[in-house]
C-alpha positions as CSV (number, residue, x, y, z in Angstrom):
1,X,-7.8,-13.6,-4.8
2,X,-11.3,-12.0,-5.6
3,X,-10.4,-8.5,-4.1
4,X,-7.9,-5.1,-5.1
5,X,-8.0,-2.3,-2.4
6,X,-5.0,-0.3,-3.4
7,X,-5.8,1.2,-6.8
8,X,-4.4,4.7,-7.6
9,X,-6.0,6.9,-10.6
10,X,-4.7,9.6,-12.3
11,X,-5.2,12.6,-10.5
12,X,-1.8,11.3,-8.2
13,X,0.3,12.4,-11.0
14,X,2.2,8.9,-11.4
15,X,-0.7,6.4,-12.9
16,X,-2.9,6.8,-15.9
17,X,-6.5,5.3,-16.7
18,X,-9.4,6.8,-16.6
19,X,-11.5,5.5,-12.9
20,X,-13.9,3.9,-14.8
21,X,-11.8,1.6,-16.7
22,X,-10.2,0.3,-13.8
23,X,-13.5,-0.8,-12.1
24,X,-14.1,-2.3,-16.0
25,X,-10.9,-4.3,-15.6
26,X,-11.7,-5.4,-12.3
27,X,-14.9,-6.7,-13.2
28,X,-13.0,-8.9,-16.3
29,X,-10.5,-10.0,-14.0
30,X,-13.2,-11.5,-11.2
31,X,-12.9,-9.3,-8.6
32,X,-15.8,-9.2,-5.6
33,X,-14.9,-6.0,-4.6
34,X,-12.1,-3.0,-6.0
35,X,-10.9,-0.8,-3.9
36,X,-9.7,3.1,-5.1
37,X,-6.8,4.2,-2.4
38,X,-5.0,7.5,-4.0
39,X,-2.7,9.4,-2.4
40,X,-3.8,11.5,-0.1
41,X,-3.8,15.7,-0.9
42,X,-2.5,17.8,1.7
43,X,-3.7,21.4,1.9
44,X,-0.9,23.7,0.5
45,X,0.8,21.1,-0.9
46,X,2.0,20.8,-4.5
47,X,3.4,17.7,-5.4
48,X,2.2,17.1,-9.4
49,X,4.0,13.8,-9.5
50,X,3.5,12.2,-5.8
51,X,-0.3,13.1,-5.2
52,X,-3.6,15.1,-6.4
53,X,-4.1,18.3,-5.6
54,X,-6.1,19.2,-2.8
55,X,-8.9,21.2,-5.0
56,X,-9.0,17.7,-7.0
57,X,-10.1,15.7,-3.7
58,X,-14.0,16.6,-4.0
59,X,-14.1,15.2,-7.7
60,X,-12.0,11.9,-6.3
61,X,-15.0,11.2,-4.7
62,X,-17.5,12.2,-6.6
63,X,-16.2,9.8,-9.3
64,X,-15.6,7.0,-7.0
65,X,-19.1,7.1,-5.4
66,X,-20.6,7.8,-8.8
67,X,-19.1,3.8,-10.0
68,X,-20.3,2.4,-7.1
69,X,-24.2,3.5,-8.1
70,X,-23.0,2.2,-11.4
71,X,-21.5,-0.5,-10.9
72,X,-23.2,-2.0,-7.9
73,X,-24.9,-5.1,-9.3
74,X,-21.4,-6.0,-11.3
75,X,-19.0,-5.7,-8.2
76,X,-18.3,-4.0,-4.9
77,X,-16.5,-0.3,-5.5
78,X,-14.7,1.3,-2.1
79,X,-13.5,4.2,-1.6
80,X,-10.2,4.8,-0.1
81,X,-7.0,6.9,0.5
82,X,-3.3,5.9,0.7
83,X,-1.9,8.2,3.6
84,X,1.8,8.6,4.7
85,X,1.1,9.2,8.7
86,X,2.3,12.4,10.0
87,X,0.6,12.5,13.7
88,X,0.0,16.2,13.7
89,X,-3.0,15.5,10.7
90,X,-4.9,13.0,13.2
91,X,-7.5,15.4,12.6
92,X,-7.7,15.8,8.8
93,X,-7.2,11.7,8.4
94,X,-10.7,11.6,10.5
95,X,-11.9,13.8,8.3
96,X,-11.2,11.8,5.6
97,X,-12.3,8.9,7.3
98,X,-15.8,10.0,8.0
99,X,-16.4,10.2,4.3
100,X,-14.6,7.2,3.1
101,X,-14.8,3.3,3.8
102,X,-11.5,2.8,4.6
103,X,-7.3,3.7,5.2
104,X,-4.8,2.3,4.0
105,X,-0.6,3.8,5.2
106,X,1.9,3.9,2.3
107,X,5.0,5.6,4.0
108,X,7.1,6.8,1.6
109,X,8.4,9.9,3.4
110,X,10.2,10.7,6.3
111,X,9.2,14.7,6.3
112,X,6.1,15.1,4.5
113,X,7.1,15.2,0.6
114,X,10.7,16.1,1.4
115,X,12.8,13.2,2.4
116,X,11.7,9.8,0.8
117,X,12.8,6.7,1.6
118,X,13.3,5.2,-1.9
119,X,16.0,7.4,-2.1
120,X,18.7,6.2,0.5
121,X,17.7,4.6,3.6
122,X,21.0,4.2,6.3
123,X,20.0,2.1,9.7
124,X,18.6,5.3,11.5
125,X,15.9,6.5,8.7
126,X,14.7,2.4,8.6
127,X,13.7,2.5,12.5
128,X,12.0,6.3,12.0
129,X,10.2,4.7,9.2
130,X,9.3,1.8,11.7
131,X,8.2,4.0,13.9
132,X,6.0,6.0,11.6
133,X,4.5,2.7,10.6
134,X,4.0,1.4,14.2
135,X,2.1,5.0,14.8
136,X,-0.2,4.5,11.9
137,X,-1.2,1.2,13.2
138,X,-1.3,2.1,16.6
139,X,-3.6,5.0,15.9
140,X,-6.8,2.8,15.1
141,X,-7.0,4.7,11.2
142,X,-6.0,2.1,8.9
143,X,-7.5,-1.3,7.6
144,X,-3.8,-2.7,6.2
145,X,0.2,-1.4,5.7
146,X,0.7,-1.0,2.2
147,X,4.2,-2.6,0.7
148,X,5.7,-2.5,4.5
149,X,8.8,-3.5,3.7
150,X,9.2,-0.2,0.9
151,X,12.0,0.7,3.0
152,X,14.6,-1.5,1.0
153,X,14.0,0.6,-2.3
154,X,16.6,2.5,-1.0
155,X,18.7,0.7,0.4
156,X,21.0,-2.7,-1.0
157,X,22.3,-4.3,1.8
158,X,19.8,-6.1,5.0
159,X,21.0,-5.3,8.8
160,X,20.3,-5.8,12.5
161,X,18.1,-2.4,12.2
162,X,16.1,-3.8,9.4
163,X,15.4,-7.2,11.3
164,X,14.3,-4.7,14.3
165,X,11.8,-2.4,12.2
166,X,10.2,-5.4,10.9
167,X,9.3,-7.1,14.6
168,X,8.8,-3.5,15.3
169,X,5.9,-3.3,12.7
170,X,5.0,-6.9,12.7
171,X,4.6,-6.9,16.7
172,X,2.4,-3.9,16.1
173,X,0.3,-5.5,13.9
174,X,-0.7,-8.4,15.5
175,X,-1.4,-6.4,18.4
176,X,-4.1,-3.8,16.8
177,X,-5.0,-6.8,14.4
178,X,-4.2,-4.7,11.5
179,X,-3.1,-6.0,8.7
180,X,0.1,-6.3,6.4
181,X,0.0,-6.0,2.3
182,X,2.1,-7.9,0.2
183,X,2.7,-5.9,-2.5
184,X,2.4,-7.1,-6.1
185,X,4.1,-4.0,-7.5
186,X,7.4,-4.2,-6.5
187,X,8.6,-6.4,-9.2
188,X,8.2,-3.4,-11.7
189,X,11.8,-2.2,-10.2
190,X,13.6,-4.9,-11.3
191,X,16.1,-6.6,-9.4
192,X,19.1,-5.0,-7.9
193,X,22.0,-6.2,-5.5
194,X,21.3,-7.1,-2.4
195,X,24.6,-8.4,-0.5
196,X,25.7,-9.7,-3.1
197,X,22.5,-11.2,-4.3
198,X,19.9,-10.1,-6.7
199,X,16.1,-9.4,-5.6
200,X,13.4,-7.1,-6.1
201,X,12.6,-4.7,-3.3
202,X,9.4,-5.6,-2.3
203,X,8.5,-8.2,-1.2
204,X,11.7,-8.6,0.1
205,X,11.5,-12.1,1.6
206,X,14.0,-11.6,4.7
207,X,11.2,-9.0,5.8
208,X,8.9,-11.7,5.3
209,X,10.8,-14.2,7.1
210,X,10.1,-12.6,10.5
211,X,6.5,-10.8,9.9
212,X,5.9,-15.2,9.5
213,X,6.9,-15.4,12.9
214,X,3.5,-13.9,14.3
215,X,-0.4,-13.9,13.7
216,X,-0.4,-11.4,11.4
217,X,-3.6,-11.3,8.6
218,X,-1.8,-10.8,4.8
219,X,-3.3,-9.6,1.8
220,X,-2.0,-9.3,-1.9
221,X,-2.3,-5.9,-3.8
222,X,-1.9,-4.7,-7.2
223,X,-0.9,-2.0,-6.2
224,X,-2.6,-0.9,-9.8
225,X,-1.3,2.4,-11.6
226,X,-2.9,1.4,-14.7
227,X,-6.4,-0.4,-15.3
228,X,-4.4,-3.2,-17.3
229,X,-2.4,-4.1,-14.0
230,X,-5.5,-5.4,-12.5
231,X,-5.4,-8.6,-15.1
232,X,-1.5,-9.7,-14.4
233,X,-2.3,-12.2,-12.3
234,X,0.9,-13.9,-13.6
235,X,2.5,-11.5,-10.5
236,X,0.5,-13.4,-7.5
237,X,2.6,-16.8,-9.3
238,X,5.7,-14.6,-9.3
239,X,5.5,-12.9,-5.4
240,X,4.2,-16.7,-4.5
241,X,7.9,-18.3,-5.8
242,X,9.1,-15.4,-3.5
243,X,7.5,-16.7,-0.6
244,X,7.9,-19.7,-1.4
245,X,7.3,-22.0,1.9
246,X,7.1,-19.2,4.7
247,X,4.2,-19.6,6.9
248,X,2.5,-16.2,6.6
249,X,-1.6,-15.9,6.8
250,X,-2.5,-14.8,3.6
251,X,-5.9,-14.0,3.1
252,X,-7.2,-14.4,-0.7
253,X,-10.6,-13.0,-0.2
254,X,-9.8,-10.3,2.3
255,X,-12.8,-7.5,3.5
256,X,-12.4,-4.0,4.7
């Protein structure tokens, strides 16, 4: 793995680091290329510990294009936003787009910033959340799915709804030849009970099970929310043991 596109900074309320010191950490851990995806701001939103403001969005990239002068002859800086997909802000996410290099969709809300889905998640919010996802994909915005199988955060139990949203999402996918993240960040929940069994969250390896039943590209992420993250490569061994024997294309020097 010689690549991190899902980096978050400080401005989303939730990760600390100064920008610079993650591209630093990058560089020490070998990375090719290191990719900056922070929540997206919303106009008129306010959400101090879920995303930057919107009057912060100009410095975001600023800074970001500002390391990538800096940093060019050490390693390949991106620019990128995590986006929950919300159909009615095609327009604003092509906005975005035009000035970026890529998209990535994290969906961690149902209604924008009201109703998240590490809360609770019963058998009807998991296929609106496959939905969402299938729309993101579908919409020809995004390069991957970030951590697609968030859904079981809230949730502690795996059903015939769950096994639906994933071939949902995986069909999609492999469809639009977009591509599916296996999160490295997940483990920082810890385990909890999953019919009777204990298991982080994501990546949840039932999900996993059936996105392996189609041609579906994979790529790791750090998921990073602090500059040290970057250097835990002890997580890939971790998610790996996870994974352990599942025939799922995973690509360990990915390119947006």
């Amino acid at each position: 793995m010689d690549y991190n596109y899902h980096t978050h900074t400080d401005r989303c309320g939730h990760a600390t680091g100064d920008d610079e010191q993650y591209v630093r950490a990058a560089i020490d851990a070998g990375f090719k290329v290191i990719g900056f995806s922070d929540h997206i701001p919303f106009k008129n939103v306010i959400h101090p510990s879920e995303r930057m403001n919107y009057d912060q969005l100009e410095d975001y990239i600023q800074s970001i294009e500002s390391l990538k002068v800096k940093y060019k002859d050490q390693i390949d800086v991106k620019l990128g936003f995590e986006l929950e997909y919300f159909p009615e802000y095609n327009a604003y996410y092509k906005e975005l787009l035009d000035r970026c290099d890529y998209l990535i969709c994290g969906q961690h809300n149902k209604v924008l910033d009201k109703y998240s889905y590490d809360q609770f998640t019963n058998d009807e919010d998991v296929l609106v959340y496959a939905s969402q996802v299938k729309a993101a994909i579908e919409s020809g915005l995004i390069s991957f799915v970030a951590h697609p199988d968030y859904f079981m955060i809230g949730r502690r139990s795996w059903s015939k709804s769950c096994e639906e949203a994933v071939h949902m999402i995986a069909k999609a996918a492999q469809e639009h030849h977009v591509a599916l993240e296996i999160n490295l960040n997940g483990i920082r929940y810890g385990k909890s009970t999953y019919d009777g069994k204990l298991a982080y969250p994501y990546p949840f390896r039932p999900f996993w099970e059936i996105v392996s039943q189609y041609n579906v590209q994979c790529l790791y992420s750090f998921d990073a929310h602090k500059p040290y993250t970057l250097l835990e490569k002890e997580r890939i061994e971790l998610v790996e043991e996870i994974l352990k024997d599942l025939n799922l294309s995973i690509n360990h020097s990915y390119r947006i």
